[in-house]
C-alpha positions in Angstrom: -130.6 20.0 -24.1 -131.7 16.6 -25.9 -131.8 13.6 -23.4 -131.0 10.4 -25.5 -133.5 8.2 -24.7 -132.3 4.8 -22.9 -131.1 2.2 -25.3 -129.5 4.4 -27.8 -125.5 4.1 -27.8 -124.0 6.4 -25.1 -121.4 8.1 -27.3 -123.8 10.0 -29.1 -125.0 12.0 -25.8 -121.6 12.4 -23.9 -121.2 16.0 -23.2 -117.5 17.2 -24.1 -115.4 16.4 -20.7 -113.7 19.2 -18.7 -110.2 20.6 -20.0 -108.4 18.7 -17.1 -109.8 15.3 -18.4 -111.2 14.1 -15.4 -114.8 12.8 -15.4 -117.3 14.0 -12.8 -120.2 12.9 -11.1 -122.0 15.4 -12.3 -120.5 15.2 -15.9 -122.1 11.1 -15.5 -125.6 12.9 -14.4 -126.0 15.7 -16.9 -125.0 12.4 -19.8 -127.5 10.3 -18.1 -130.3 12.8 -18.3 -130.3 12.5 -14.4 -129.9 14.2 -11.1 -126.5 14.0 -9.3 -128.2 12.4 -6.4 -129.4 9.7 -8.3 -126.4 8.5 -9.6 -125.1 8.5 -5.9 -127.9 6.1 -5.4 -127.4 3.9 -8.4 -123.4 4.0 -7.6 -124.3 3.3 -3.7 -127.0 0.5 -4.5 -129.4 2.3 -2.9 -133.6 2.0 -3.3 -135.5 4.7 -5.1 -133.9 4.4 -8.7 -136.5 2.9 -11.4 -134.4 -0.5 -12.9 -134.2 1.5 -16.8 -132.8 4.6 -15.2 -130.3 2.4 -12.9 -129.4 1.0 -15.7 -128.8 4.0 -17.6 -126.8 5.4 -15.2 -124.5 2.4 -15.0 -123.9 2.2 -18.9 -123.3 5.5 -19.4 -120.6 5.2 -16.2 -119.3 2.3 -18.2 -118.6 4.8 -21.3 -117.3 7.5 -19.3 -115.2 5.9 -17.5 -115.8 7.5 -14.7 -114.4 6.0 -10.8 -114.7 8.0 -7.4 -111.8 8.7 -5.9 -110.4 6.3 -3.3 -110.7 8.9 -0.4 -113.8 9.6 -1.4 -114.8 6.0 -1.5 -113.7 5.7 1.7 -115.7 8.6 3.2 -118.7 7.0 1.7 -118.0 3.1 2.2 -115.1 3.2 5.4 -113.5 1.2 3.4 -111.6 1.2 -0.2 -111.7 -2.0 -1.2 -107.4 -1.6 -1.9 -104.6 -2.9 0.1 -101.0 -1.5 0.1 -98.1 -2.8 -1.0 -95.1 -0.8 0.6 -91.6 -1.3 -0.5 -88.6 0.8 0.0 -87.7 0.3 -3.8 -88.6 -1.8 -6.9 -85.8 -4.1 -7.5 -85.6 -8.0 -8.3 -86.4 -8.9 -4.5 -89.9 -6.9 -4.0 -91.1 -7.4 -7.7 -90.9 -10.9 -7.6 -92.8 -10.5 -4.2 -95.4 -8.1 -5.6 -95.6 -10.8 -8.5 -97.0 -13.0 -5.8 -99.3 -10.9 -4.4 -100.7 -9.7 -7.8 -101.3 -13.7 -8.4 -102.7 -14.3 -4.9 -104.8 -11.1 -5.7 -107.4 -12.2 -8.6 -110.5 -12.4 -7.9 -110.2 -11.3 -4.3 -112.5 -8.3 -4.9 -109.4 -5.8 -3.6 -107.3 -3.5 -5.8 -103.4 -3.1 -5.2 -101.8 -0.1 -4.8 -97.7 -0.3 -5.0 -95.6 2.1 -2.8 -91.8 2.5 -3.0 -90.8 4.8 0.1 -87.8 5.7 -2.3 -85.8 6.2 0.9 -81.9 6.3 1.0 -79.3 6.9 4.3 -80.9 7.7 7.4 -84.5 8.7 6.5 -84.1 4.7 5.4 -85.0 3.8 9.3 -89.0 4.5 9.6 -89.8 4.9 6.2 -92.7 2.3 6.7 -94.6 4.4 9.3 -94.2 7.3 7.2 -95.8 6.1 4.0 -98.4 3.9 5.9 -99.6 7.3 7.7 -100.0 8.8 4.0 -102.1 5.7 2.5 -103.5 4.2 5.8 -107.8 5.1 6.4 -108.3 6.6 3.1 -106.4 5.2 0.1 -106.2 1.3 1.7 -107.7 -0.7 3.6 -104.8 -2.7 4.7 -100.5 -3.2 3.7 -98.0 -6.0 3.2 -95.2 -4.2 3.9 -92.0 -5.4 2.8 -88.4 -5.6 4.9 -90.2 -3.1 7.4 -87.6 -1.4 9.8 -89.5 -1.1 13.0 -92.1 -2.7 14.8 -95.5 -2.9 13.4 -97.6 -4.0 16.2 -99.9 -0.6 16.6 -101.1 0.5 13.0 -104.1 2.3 12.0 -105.6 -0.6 9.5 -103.8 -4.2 9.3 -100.5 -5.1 8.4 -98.7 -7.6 6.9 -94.7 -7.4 7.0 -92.1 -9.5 4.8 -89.0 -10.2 5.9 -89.3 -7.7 8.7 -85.6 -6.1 9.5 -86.3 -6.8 13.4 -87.7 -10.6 13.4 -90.6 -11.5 13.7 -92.2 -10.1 16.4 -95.3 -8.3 17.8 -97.6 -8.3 14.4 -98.1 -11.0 11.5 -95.1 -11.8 9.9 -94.0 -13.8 7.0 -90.2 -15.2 6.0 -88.2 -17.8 4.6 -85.3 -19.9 7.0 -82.6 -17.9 6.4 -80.0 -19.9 8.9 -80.8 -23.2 7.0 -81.0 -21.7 3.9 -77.2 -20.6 4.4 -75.8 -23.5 6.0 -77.4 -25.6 2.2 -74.8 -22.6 0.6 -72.2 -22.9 2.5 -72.3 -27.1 3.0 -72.5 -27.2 -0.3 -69.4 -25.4 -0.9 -67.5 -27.3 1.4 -69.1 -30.9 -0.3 -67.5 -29.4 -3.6 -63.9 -29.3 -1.1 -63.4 -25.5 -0.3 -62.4 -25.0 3.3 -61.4 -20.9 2.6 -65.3 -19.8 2.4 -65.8 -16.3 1.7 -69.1 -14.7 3.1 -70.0 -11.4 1.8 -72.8 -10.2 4.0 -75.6 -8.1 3.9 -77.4 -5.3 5.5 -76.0 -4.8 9.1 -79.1 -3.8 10.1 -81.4 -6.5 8.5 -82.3 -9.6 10.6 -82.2 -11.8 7.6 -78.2 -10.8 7.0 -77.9 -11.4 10.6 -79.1 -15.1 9.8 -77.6 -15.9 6.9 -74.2 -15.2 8.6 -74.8 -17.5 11.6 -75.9 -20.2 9.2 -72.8 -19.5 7.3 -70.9 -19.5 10.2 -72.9 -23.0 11.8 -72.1 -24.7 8.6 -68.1 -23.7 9.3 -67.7 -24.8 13.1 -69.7 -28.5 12.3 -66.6 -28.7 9.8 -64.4 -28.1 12.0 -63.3 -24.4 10.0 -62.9 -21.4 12.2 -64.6 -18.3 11.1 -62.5 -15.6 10.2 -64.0 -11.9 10.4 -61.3 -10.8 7.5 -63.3 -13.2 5.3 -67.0 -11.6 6.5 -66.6 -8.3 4.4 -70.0 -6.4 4.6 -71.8 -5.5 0.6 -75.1 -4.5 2.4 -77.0 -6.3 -0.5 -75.8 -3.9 -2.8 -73.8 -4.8 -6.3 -71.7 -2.0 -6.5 -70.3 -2.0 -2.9 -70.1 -5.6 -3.0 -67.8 -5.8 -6.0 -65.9 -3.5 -4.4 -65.4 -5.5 -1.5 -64.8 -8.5 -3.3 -62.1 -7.3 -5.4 -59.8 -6.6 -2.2 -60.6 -10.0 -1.2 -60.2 -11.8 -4.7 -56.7 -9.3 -4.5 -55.1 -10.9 -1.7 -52.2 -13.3 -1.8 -54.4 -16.3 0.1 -58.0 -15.7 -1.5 -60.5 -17.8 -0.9 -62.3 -20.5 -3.4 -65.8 -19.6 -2.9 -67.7 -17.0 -1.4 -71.2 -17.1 -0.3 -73.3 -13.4 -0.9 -76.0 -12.9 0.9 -78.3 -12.1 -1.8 -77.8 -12.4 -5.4 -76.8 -8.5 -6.0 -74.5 -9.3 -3.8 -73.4 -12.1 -5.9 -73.7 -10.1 -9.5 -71.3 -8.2 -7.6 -68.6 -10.6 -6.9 -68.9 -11.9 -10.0 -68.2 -8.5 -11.7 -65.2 -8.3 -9.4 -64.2 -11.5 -10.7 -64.4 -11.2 -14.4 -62.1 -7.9 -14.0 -59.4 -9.7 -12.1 -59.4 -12.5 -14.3 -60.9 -15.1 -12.4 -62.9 -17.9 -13.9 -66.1 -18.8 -12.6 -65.9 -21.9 -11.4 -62.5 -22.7 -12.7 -60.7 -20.2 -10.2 -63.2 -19.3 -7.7 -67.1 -20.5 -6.9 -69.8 -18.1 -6.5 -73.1 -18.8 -4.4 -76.0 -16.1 -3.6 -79.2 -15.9 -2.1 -82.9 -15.2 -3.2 -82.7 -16.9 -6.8 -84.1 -13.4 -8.6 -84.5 -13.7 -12.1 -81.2 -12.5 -12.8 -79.3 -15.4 -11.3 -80.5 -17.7 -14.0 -79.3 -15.4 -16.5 -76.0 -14.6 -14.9 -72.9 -15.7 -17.0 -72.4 -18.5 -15.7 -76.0 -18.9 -14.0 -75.6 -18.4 -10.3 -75.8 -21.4 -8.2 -78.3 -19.9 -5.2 -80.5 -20.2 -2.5 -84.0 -19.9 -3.6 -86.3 -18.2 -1.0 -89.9 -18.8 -3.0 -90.3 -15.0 -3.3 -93.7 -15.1 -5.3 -95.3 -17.7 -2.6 -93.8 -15.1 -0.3 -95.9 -12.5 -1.5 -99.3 -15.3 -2.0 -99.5 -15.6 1.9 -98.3 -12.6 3.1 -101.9 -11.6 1.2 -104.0 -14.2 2.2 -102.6 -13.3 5.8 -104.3 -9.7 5.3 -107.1 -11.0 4.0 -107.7 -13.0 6.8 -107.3 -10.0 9.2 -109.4 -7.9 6.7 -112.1 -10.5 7.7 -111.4 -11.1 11.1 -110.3 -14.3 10.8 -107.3 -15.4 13.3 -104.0 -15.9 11.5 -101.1 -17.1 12.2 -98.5 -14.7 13.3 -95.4 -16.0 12.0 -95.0 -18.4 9.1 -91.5 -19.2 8.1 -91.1 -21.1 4.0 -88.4 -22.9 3.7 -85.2 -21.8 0.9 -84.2 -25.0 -0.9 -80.3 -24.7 -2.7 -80.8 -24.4 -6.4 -77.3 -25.6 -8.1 -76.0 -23.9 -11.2 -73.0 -23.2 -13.1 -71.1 -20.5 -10.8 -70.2 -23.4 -8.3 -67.5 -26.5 -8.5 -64.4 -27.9 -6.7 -61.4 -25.3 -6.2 -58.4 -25.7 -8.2 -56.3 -28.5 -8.0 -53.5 -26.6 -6.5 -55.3 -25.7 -3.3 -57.0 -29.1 -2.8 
């Protein structure tokens, strides 16, 4: 076999790869005109390896492309140098947080690895301690994990959770003020003049649909406006089952003005049910959601929301980990505050019911 000698472009000694494509250690040595235990040296940074052959070794890593695997990584190194994002699903809500993280991320010296649970019904309760058992020690280091179901206080490697389901409680945690972010909706809707306030909530299970119910329902009582259960329909943060909700309420003889979603799917939703009953929006009926995905502002009209800062969300859930990853002491619940954006979807209620 002819060794190309160091200094001469790679290409022209790379041995055909295997048929499955996948470089090896040992397709890096037999390129390199080396052992495989050197390259473990050169790839550990490890004494014993001449500077030209180290080198060597490196470029012709470089033109293989060639990466250990992350379990093997962490055999070698306990540690992987990636952290976990878990989600349940990519939607609006987690992108825009794993947009946040990926920004937070540069430069950090850690990889990301995305995980959607892609869990539905029942197997949805626990899906976060499942996937963190498959990823946790060998493939990452630590997780942000978003809208966890269950308590995250005893994990194998450090956790992060957004928008945890059960509050913030036992492990580091990281939210936005969901009750005053839904008393700005709903005082907003009764500034405009609506007193029949429709509230479509969300997930019955979720501590943040929890919230934004009792800030709806704050908001009411200071103006002196009874809830009323009929008017608290559940959507569970879905569009779909929220239009169909809000097309029995829009149906009714005494509808309301406005409704207040809990999120903007929610939202999408009741303005889908809208368009097919002939509503107007914000002529006939005013529309306000939660979250401010990008979706809202493209909405027709653009949705007048709450805007939770999803992205910033997602920045210090990560420099939370990071702090645990380096055994620094971090706080264990922050709380951002969601700020009312106003839009098109919103305005006073028809004259007639003034």
């Amino acid at each position: 076999m002819c060794r190309a000698r160091y200094g001469e472009h790679v290409e022209s000694a790379v041995h055909p790869l295997p048929s499955s494509g996948r470089v090896t250690i040992s397709d890096v040595a037999r390129t390199a005109g080396v052992s495989v235990p050197t390259v473990s040296k050169v790839m550990n940074g490890r004494d014993g390896v001449a500077p030209a052959t180290a080198a060597r070794v490196h470029e012709v890593i470089e033109a293989l492309g060639y990466e250990t695997s992350l379990v093997a990584r962490s055999l070698r190194r306990s540690r992987t140098g990636v952290i976990g994002i878990l989600v349940t699903e990519f939607e609006p809500f987690s992108t825009e947080i794993l947009t946040g993280i990926s920004a937070a991320a540069i430069e950090s010296g850690y990889e990301l690895l995305a995980y959607a649970g892609l869990v539905v019904g029942e197997a949805r309760q626990g899906w976060e301690r499942r996937s963190l058992s498959r990823l946790a020690g060998t493939l990452i280091d630590g997780a942000i994990i978003v809208t966890p179901t269950t308590l995250m206080a005893d994990t194998a490697v450090p956790v992060v959770s957004i928008d945890p389901h059960t509050g913030p409680e036992g492990h580091a945690a990281i939210d936005a003020d969901n009750v005053a972010g839904a008393r700005a909706a709903t005082d907003h809707l009764l500034a405009l003049g609506h007193r029949r306030i429709a509230h479509v909530r969300g997930r019955v299970d979720l501590a943040s649909s929890e919230e934004r119910r009792q800030g709806y329902r704050a908001s009411l009582a200071a103006a002196g406006i009874t809830a009323d259960p009929a008017l608290e329909p559940v959507g569970g943060y879905q569009t779909a089952l929220s239009a169909e909700v809000a097309r029995a309420l829009l149906s009714g003889p005494d509808r309301p003005t406005a409704v207040f979603a809990a999120n903007d799917g929610s939202a999408l939703g009741v303005l889908q049910a809208a368009r097919q009953l002939g509503l107007r929006v914000p002529d006939d009926l005013s529309v306000v959601g939660f979250d401010d995905v990008p979706q809202a502002l493209a909405a027709t009209p653009p949705l007048t929301t709450v805007s939770q800062p999803l992205q910033d969300l997602g920045a210090q859930a990560f420099g939370m980990l990071l702090g645990l990853l380096e055994g620094r002491e971090v706080p264990n619940h922050v709380r951002l505050p969601a700020t009312l954006v106003v839009r098109g979807s919103t305005a006073p209620p028809p004259p007639a019911v003034r």
